[in-house]
C-alpha positions as a Markdown table, in Angstrom:
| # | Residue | x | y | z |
|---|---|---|---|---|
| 1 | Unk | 19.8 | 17.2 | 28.0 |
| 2 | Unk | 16.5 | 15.5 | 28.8 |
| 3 | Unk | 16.2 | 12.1 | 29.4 |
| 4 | Unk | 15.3 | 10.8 | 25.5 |
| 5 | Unk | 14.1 | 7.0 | 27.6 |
| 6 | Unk | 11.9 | 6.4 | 29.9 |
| 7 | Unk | 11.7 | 3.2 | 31.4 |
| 8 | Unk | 8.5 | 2.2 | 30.8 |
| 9 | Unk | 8.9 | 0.0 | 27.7 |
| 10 | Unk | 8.0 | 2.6 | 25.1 |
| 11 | Unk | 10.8 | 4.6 | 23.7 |
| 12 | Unk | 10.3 | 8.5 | 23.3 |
| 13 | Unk | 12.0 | 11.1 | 21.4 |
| 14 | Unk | 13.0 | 14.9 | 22.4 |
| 15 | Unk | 11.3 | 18.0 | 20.3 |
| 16 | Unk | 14.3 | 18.7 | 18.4 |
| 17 | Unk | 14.6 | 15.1 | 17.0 |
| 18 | Unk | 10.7 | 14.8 | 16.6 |
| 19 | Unk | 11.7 | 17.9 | 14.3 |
| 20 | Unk | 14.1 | 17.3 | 12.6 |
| 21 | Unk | 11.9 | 14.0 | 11.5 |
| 22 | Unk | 8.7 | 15.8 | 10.6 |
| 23 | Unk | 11.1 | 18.2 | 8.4 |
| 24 | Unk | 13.1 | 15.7 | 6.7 |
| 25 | Unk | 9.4 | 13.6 | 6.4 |
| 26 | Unk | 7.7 | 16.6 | 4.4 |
| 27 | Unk | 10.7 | 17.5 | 2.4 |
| 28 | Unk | 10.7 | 14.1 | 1.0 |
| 29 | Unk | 7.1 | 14.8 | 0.7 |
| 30 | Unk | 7.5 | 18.1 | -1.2 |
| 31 | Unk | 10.5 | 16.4 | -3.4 |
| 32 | Unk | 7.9 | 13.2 | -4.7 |
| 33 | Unk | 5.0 | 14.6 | -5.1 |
| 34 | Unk | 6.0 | 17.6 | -6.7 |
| 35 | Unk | 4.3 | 20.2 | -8.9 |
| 36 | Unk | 1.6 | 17.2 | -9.5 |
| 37 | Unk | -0.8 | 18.7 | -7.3 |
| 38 | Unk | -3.9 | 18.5 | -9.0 |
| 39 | Unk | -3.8 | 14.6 | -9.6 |
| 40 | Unk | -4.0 | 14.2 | -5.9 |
| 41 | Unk | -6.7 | 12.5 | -3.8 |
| 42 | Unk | -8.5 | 15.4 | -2.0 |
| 43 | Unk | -7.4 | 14.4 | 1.5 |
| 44 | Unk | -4.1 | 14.1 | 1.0 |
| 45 | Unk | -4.4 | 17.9 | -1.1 |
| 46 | Unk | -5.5 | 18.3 | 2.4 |
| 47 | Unk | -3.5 | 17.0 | 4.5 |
| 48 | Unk | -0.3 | 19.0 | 2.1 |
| 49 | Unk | -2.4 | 22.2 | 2.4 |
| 50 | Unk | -2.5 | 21.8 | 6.4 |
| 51 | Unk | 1.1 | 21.2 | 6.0 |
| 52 | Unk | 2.3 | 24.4 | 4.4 |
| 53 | Unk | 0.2 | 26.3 | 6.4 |
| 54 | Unk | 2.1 | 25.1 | 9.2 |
| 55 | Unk | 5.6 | 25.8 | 7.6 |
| 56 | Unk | 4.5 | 29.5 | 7.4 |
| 57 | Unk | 4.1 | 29.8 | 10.6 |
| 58 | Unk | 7.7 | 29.2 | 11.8 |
């Protein structure tokens, strides 16, 4: 397993944690906001259309 500290001060996390994060952040996501798309601000319809399109490509 790779070294998850370095010891530099800052703390850093591996891919597959990182992961697992970003998942469990945009399912949450997915899960608040719902089917209430269209009373979105237009950057974050954005930033939630960037974010599906990244889901499709896994």
């Amino acid at each position: 397993m790779q070294n998850q500290f370095i010891n530099d001060g800052e703390e850093h996390i591996d891919r597959t944690t990182s992961v697992a994060i970003c998942n469990a952040i945009g399912e949450r996501l997915r899960r608040d906001i719902g089917a209430d798309d269209d009373t979105l601000p237009s950057h974050l319809q954005t930033l939630i259309d960037r974010m599906r399109q990244q889901d499709e490509k896994r």
